[in-house]
N, C-alpha and C positions, 0 to 999 in steps of 0.2 A: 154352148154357153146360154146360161137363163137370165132373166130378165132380173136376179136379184144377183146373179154375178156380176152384171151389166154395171147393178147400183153401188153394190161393191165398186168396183174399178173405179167408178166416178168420181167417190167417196173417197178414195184412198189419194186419186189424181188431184182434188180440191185440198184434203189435206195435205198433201205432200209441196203443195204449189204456194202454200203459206209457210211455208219452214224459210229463215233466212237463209238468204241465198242461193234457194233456189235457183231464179233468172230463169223460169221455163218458157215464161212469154215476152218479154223486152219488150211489152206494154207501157208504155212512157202516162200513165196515170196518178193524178195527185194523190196523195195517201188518205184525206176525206172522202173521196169519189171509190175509191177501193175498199175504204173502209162500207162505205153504204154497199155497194154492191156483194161483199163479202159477207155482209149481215142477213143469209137467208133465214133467218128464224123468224125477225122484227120484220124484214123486206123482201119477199122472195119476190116480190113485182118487181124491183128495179132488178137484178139480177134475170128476170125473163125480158124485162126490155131494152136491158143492155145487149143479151144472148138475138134479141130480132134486129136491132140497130146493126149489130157488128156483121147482117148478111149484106147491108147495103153502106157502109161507108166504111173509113179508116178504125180502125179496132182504138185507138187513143182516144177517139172521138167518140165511138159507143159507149166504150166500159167506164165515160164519165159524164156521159150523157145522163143516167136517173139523177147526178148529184148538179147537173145545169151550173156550173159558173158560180160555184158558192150556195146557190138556193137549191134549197131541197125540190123538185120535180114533186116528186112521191112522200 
């Protein structure tokens, strides 16, 4: 496998992970806080500092960590 299968797989995983009803990760995050992190076009830094946060605390609390409590972080 190459490194543009890799991004494929990725790609595919990211979109398939936004189709309703998925439930791939039972991620308990507010729909603004997903919505920023999901926005890698506008925001690919909260999406990388969600992806660093989630190696050291609870993943509910990373992947709404760039969106802090209402206020944009980023």
């Amino acid at each position: 496998m190459d490194v543009g299968d890799i991004i494929s797989h990725l790609k595919q995983f990211g979109a398939d992970s936004l189709e309703p009803g998925y439930g791939g990760s039972g991620i308990n995050v507010e729909p603004a806080a997903r919505d920023l992190v999901n926005d890698i076009e506008h925001y690919p830094h909260a999406f990388v500092l969600a992806c660093i946060a989630d190696r050291q605390t609870k993943a509910d609390i990373a992947w709404s960590l760039p969106h802090a409590r209402g206020h944009r972080v980023l």
